[in-house]
C-alpha positions in Angstrom: -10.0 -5.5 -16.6 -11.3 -8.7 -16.9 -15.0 -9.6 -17.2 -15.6 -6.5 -18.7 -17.3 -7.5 -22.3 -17.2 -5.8 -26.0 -21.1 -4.4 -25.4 -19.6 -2.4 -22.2 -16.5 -1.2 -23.7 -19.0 -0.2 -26.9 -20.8 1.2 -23.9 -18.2 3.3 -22.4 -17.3 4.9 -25.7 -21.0 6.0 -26.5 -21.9 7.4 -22.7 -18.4 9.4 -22.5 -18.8 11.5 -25.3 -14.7 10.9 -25.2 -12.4 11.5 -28.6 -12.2 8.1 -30.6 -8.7 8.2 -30.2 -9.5 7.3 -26.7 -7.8 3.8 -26.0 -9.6 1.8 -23.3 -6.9 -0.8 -23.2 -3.8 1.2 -22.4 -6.2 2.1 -19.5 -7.2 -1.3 -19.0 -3.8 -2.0 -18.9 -3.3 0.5 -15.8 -6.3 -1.0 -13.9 -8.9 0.9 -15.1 -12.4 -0.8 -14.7 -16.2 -0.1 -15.1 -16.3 1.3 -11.6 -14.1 3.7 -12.3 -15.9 4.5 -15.5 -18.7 4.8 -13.9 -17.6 7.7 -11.6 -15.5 9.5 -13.9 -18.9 10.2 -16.0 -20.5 10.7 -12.9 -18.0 13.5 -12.2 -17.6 14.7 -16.0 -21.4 14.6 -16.3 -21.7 17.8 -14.0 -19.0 20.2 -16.2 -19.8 22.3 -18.8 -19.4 21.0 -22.3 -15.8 23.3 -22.3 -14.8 21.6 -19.7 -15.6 18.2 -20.3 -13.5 18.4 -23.7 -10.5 19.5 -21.2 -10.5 16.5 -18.9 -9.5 12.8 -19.1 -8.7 10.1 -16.5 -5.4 9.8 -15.5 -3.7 7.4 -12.7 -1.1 8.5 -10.3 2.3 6.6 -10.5 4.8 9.1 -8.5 4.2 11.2 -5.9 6.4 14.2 -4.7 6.1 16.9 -2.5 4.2 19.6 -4.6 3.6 17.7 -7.8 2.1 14.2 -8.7 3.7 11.9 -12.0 0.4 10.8 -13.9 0.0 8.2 -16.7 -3.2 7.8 -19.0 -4.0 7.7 -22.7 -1.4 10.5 -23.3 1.3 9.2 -22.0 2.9 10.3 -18.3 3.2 14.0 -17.4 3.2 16.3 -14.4 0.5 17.3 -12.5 -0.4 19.5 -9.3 -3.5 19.5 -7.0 -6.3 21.7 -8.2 -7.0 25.2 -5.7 -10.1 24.2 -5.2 -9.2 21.2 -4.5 -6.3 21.5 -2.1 -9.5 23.8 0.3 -12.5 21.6 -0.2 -11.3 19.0 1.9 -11.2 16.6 -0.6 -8.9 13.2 -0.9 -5.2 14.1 -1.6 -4.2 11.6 -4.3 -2.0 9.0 -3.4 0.7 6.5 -5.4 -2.1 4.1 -7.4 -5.3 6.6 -6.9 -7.0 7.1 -10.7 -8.1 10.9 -10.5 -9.6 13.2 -13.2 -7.0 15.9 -15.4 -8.0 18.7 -16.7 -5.4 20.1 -18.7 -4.2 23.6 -19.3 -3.5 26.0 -22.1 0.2 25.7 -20.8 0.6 22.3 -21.5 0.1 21.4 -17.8 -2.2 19.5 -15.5 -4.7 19.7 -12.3 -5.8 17.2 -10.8 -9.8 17.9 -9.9 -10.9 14.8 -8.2 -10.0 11.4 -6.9 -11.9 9.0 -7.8 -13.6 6.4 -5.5 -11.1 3.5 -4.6 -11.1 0.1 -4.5 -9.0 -0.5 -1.7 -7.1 2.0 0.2 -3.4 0.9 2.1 -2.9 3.5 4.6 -1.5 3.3 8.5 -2.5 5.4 11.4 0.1 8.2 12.1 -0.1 10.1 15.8 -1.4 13.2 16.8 0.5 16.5 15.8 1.8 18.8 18.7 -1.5 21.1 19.5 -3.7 18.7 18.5 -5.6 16.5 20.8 -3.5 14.0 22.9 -4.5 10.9 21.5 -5.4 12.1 18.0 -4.5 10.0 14.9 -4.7 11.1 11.1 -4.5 8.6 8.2 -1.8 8.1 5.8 -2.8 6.9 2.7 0.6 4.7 1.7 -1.1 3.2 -1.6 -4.7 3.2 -3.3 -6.7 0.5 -6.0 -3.4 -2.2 -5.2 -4.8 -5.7 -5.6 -2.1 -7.9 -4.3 0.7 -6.9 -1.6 3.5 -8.9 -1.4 4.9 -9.0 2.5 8.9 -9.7 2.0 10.5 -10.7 4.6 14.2 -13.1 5.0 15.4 -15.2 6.9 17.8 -13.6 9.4 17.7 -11.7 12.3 15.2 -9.3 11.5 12.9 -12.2 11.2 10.1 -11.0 13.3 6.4 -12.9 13.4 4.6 -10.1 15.2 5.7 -7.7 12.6 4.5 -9.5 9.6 1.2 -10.3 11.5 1.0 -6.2 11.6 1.7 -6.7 8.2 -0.9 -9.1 6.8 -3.5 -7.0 9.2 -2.7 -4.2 7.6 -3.1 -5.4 4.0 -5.9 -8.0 4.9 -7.4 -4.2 6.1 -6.8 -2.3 2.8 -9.2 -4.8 1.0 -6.2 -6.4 -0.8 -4.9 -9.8 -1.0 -2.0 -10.7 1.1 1.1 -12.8 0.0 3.8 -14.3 2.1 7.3 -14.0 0.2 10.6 -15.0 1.9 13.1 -14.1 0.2 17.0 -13.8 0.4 16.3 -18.0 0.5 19.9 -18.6 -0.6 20.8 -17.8 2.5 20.3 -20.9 3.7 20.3 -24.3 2.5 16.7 -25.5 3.8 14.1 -23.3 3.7 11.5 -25.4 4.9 11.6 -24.0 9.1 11.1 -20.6 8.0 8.0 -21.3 5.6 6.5 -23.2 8.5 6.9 -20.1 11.0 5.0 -17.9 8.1 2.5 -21.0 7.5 1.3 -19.9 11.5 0.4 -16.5 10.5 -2.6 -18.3 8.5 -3.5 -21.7 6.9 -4.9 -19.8 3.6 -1.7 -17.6 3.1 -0.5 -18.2 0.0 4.0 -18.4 0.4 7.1 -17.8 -2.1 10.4 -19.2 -1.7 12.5 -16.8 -4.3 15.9 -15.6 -4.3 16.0 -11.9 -6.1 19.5 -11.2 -5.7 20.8 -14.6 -6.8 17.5 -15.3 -9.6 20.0 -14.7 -12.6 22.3 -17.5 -11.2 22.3 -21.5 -12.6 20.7 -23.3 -9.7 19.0 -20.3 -8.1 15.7 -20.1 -7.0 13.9 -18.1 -9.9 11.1 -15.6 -9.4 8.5 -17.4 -11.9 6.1 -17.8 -9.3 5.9 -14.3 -8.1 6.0 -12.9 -12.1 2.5 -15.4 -12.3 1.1 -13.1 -9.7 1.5 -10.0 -12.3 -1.5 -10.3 -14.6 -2.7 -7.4 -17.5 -4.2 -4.5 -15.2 -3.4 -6.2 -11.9 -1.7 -4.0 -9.4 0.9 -5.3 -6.9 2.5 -3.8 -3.9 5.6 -4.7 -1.2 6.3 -4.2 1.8 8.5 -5.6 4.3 11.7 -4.2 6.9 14.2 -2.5 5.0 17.1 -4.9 4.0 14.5 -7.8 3.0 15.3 -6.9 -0.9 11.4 -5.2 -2.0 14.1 -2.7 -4.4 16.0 -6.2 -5.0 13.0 -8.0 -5.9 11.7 -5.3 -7.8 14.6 -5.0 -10.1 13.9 -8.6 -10.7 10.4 -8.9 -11.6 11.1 -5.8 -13.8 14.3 -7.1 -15.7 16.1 -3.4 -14.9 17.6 -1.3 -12.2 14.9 0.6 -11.4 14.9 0.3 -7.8 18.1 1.5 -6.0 19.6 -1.1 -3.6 21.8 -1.8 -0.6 23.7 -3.4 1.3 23.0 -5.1 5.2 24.8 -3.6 8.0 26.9 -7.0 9.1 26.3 -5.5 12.6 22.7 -5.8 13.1 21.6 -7.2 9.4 19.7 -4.3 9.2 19.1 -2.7 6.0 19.4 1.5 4.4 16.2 2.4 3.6 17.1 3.0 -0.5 13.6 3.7 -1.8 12.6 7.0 -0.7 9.6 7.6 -2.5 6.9 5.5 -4.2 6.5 5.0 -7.6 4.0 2.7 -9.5 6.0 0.4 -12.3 4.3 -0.9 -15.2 6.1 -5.0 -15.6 7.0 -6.3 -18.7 4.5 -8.5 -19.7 1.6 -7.0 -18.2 0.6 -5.8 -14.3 1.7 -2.7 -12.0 3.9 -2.6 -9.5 4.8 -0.3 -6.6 7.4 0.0 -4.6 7.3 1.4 -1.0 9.7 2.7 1.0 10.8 -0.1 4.1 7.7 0.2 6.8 10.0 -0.8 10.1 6.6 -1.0 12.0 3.6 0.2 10.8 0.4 0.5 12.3 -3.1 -0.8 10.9 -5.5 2.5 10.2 -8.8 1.3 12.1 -11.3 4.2 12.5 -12.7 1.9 15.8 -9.0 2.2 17.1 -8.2 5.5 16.3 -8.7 6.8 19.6 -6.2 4.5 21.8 -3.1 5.9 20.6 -2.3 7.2 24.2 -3.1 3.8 25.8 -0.5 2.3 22.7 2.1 4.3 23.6 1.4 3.9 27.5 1.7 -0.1 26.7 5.1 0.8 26.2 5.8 1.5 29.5 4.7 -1.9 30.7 7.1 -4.1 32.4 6.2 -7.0 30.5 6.3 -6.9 26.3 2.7 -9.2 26.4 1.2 -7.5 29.1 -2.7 -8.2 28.6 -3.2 -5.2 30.7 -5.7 -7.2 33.2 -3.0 -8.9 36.6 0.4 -8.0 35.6 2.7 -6.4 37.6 4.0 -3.5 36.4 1.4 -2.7 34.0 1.2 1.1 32.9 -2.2 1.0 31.5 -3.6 -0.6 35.0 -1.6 2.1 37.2 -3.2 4.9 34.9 -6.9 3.3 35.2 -6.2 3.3 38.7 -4.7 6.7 39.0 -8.3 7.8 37.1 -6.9 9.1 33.7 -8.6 5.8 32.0 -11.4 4.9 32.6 -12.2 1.4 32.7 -14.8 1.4 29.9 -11.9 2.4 27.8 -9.2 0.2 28.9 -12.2 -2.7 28.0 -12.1 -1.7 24.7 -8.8 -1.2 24.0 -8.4 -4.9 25.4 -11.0 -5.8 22.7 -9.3 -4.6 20.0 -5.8 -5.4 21.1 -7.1 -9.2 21.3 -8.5 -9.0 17.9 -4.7 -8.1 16.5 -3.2 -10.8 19.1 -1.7 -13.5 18.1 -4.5 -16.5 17.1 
């Protein structure tokens, strides 16, 4: 990464006790850094000498059901979750997390630990039947991603609240956020729909690109977006499915590696085509992942974790802005009233709720 000098790579190489054939810029490369150094010794520090000779850091660039696709020094392979640490309670890697391999006689690989992230993507998820009403887990959607690129288009599934979500949610994460409209050849002036995305915040930074059409003489190319990808930097989307992320993807990568398609003329709603997430490395240097479309995703906040019931009672309200305080036909007042809130709790969720309001 940069900023880290020749006496801290000499530095690295001394204090690991790692092969010489070790190459710290192909992990560079994936975003590896000195504070990720810095706790993989920590963690290989306390293994016996065996084992330290067995282990190596790896990132995580596909995630399946049973089985995680890993890429380091080596090359990419197939790994599972250690025992030990599938019972220990310990982090379940996710798509971008850099975790340390230990490999086996067999040729394959467990993953022991995850190591401490940089910035975490996830989204609140509700309670499970049996647990708790109320109770929300976390879903860890991506790990260590730098920049996130919201796509949206402009059509009907143009929806302000839902990219505010969106830049909360990233903003959140402890990544950067980055406005992209896309699909801009779908209409001749672009300029009213940049000014709608300008309101979500005056330090936003906003592309204008055309993925499906960038090949095309007179389209709007992609150049500005590729500047984005840097050695080592990681870069995310998001958006609605049918804003072209798998479109845009292909793009910035110069191959179909994304499946795509089409809009529904009905509703210009998209298919959901990317149904797992995979971490791409860009020609010409950064990472990139592709999620699968995020329709309406919540922002994971620990202080809101526990008004889940109250969200999904705001549903019920008559109006779609109710502030829960004079309305008429507010659910969340009627169940204060009826005693099953208590107003303490309806004060804070009105806190929070204003603090994801619209400025």
């Amino acid at each position: 990464m940069q900023g880290w000098n020749f006496p801290q790579r000499l530095y690295f190489f001394r204090s690991a006790a790692m092969s010489s054939e070790l190459d710290l810029l192909a992990l560079e490369a994936l975003g590896w850094g000195p504070d990720f150094g810095d706790a993989y010794q920590t963690f290989r520090a306390a293994l016996s000498p065996g084992e330290q000779q067995r282990v190596t850091p790896v990132r995580v660039v596909g995630v399946q059901r049973q089985t995680f696709q890993v890429r380091g020094v080596d090359g990419e392979q197939e790994a599972r979750l250690a025992g030990a640490s599938r019972h220990s309670g310990a982090l379940t890697p996710a798509i971008g997390d850099w975790c340390v391999l230990e490999a086996a006689s067999d040729g394959s690989g467990r993953l022991l630990e995850v190591l401490p992230r940089r910035t975490t993507f996830a989204r609140a998820l509700g309670g499970e039947e049996g647990k708790r009403a109320g109770a929300v887990r976390q879903q860890v959607i991506a790990a260590n991603v730098d920049l996130v690129l919201i796509v949206t288009s402009p059509d009907l599934d143009f929806d302000l609240e839902r990219l505010e979500r969106y830049v909360l949610a990233v903003q959140h994460s402890g990544a950067r956020p980055v406005l992209v409209l896309n699909k801009a050849d779908l209409h001749a002036q672009a300029d009213w729909w940049v000014e709608q995305l300008r309101s979500l915040g005056p330090d936003l930074e906003i592309h204008v690109t055309s993925a499906q059409a960038s090949q095309e003489p007179g389209s709007q190319g992609l150049e500005s977006v590729r500047g984005l990808l840097t050695p080592g930097v990681t870069l995310a989307l998001i958006g609605s499915s049918g804003v072209g992320k798998s479109t845009l993807t292909n793009a910035l990568l110069g191959r179909p590696a994304a499946p795509t398609g089409e809009v529904r003329a009905s509703d210009q709603q998209g298919r959901h085509t990317t149904t797992s997430r995979t971490l791409y490395a860009v020609p010409g240097g950064g990472l990139l992942i592709d999620n699968p479309g995020l329709r309406d995703i919540a922002v994971w906040d620990a202080d809101a974790a526990g008004f889940e019931d109250l969200e999904a009672l705001a549903t019920q309200c008559r109006f779609r802005k109710c502030t829960h305080t004079t309305e008429p036909g507010c659910a969340v007042q009627a169940a204060v009233r009826a005693g099953e809130v208590s107003a303490a709790r309806l004060a804070a969720f009105q806190k929070q709720s204003g603090r994801r309001g619209r400025r």
